[in-house]
N, C-alpha and C positions, 0 to 999 in steps of 0.2 A: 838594228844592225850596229848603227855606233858603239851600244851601251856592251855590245858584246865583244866588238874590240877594244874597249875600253876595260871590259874586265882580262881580254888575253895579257895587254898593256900591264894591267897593273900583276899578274900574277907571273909574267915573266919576268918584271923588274924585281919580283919577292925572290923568287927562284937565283937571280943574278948575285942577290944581296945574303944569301943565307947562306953565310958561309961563317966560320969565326964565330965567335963571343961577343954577345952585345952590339949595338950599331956605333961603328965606326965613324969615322968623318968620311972614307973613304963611301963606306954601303951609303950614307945619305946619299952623298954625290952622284953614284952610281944609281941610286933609283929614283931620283930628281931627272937625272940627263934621260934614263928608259924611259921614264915616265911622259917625258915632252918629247922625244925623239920620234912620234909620230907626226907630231904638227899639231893634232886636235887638241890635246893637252895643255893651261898655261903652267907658271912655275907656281903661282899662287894656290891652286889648285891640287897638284903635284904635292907641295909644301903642308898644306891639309891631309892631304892623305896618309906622305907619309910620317905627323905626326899624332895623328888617330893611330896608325899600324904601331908606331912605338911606343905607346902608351898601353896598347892589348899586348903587346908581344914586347917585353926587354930586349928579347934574345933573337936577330932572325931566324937564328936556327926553330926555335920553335912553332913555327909556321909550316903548315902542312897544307895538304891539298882539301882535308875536311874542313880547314878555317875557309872556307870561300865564302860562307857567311857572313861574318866579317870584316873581310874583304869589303862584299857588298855593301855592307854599313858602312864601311869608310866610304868609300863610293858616293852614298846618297848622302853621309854625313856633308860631304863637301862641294856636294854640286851646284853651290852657290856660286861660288867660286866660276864656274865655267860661265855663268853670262855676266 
């Protein structure tokens, strides 16, 4: 159950941020704060994540709903981070 709201978490925070060209300083920030804005989440964690996602992806735009893959990997890539 957690792992599943933790992928809603992160795939609404992508959706948030896919907007414009390239990641902002603005998109970090806005998908750092969705990112922890449930409470389960730290920012370390968060900060992992979203620099796995900007290393696959430049562009948020190009972030679809078939990269959930991906996603995932960042995911597991960083769930160090969480204990």
């Amino acid at each position: 159950m957690k792992k599943k709201i933790k992928i809603i978490i992160l795939l609404a925070s992508l959706l948030l941020v896919a907007c414009g060209g390239g990641w902002s300083s603005e998109d970090s920030t806005a998908y750092i704060e969705a990112c922890t804005s449930g409470g389960q989440l730290n920012d370390s964690y968060c900060q992992c994540n979203l620099d796995y996602l900007k290393d696959k992806f430049p562009n948020p735009n190009e972030i679809t709903p078939e990269d959930s893959v991906v996603i995932l990997e960042a995911a597991e890539n960083c769930a160090y981070h969480l204990y």
